[in-house]
N, C-alpha and C positions, 0 to 999 in steps of 0.2 A: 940342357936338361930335357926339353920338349922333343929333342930329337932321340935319346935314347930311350922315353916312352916310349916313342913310336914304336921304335925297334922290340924293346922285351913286350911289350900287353902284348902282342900278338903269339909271340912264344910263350909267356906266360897261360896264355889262355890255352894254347895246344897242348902245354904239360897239364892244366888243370883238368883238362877233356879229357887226357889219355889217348887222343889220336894219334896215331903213327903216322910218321914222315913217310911218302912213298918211296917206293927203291928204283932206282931210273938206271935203265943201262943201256948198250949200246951193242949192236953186234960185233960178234966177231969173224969177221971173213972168213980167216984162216979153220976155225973150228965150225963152220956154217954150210951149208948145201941144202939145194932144192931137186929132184927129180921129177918129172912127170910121166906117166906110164901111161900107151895105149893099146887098144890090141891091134891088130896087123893083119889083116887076109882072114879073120878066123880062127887062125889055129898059132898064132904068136903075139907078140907084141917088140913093142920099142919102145926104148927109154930115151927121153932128151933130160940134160942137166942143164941145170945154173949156179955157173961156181963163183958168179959174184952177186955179193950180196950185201944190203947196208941197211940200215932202222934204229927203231926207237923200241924200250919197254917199258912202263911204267907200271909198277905195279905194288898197292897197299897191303902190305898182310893182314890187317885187320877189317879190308872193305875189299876181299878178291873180286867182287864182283862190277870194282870201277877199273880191270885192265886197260890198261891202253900201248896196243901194239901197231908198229907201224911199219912195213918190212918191203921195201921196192928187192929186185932183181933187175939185173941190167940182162936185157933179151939179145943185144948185141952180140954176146957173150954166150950163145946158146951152144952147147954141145949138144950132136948126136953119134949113133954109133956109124955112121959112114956117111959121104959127102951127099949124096943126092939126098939124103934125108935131112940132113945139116940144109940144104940151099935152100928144098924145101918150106921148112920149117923159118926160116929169118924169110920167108918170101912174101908177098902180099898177099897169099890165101890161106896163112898160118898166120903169124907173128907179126910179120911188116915189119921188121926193125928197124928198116929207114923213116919211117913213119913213126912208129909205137917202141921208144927204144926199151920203155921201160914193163915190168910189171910190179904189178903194187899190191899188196894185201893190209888192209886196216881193224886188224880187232877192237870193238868197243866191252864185248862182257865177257864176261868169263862165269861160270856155272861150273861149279864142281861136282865132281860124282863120286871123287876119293880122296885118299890127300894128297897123291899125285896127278891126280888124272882131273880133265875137267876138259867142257866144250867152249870154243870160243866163236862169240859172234861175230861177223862182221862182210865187208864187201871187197871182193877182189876185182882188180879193174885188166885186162890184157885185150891189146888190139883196141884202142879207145872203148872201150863196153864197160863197165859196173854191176856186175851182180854179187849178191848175197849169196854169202859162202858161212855153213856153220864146220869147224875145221876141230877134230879130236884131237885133245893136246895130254900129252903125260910131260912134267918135269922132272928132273933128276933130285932133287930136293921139295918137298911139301912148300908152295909158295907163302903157306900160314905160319912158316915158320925159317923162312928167306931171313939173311942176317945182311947186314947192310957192309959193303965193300967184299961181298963173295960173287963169284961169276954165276949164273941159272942156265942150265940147258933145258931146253924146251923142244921137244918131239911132236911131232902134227901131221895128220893125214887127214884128205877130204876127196872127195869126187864131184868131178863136174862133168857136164856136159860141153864138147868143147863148141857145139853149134850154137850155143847160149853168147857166144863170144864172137861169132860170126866169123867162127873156122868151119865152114861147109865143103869144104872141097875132097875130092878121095872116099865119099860117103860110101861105096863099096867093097874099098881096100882098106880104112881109116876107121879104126871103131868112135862109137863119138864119144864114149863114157874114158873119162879123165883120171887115174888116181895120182892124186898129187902127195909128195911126202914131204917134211921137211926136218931140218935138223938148224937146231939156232942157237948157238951159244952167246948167251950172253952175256957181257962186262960190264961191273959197275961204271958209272961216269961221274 
């Protein structure tokens, strides 16, 4: 008897609250991509991809503002649009991904502006470095009203500075402003 207290008071008490269960999902690779976009000599740019990708979302509809996102990229994996930039880029004065395999992004809040739209806090780590990254995100569905066992896409773009990360190198041919995009589909779990 003592043990199935246990168990209901606590869901008893969570129905008496009215708190909602948060919604936990999981990305989905196949429906997931990262790009990051620089300028180039001036007058172009270049785009490198990351087409693999894994995390975590957790997220309350009725407390949007306790997100918790967690979203690595594997840098190994670094596409560019031709080889010398590709070597570049996995090389020790970019990426280092003999060293640095991974990049990682950790959202803690979430701050809405619409009922799709909303900025989210947190710090992205690339090349051993951590800085704070606030990242604009629109979802496909209003998160305040996310149903539980539906998948969420989530849309996000940020700019960084990539010398902030201690990619210095190219500083005449390599512009150092960052825009990173993402696309993250996510599944319930």
């Amino acid at each position: 008897m003592r043990i199935a207290q246990w168990i209901l008071a606590p869901l008893a008490l969570l129905l008496l609250t009215g708190a909602a269960m948060p919604l936990r999902y999981i990305v989905d690779p196949a429906g997931s991509n990262v790009s990051a976009k620089v300028g180039f000599l001036g007058i172009g740019s270049k785009t490198a991809g990351f087409p693999d990708m894994s995390g975590t979302a957790q997220i309350q509809p009725d407390r949007l503002d306790s997100l918790a996102l967690d979203v690595s990229l594997d840098a190994r994996s670094l596409t560019a649009p031709d080889k010398l930039t590709l070597s570049r880029l996995r090389g020790e004065k970019f990426f280092w991904v003999e060293k640095y395999p991974t990049v990682r992004f950790v959202g803690s809040t979430l701050k809405m502006t619409g009922d799709r739209r909303g900025l989210v806090d947190g710090k992205l780590t690339a090349r051993g470095v951590t800085q704070p990254v606030q990242l604009a995100v629109t979802f496909d569905t209003p998160p305040a009203s996310a149903k539980r066992g539906q998948p969420l896409t989530i849309r996000g773009e940020t700019t960084i500075n990539r010398r902030d990360f201690g990619m210095k190198s190219y500083s005449l041919i390599v512009g150092k402003k960052v825009t990173i995009k993402l696309k993250a589909r996510m599944v319930p779990r």
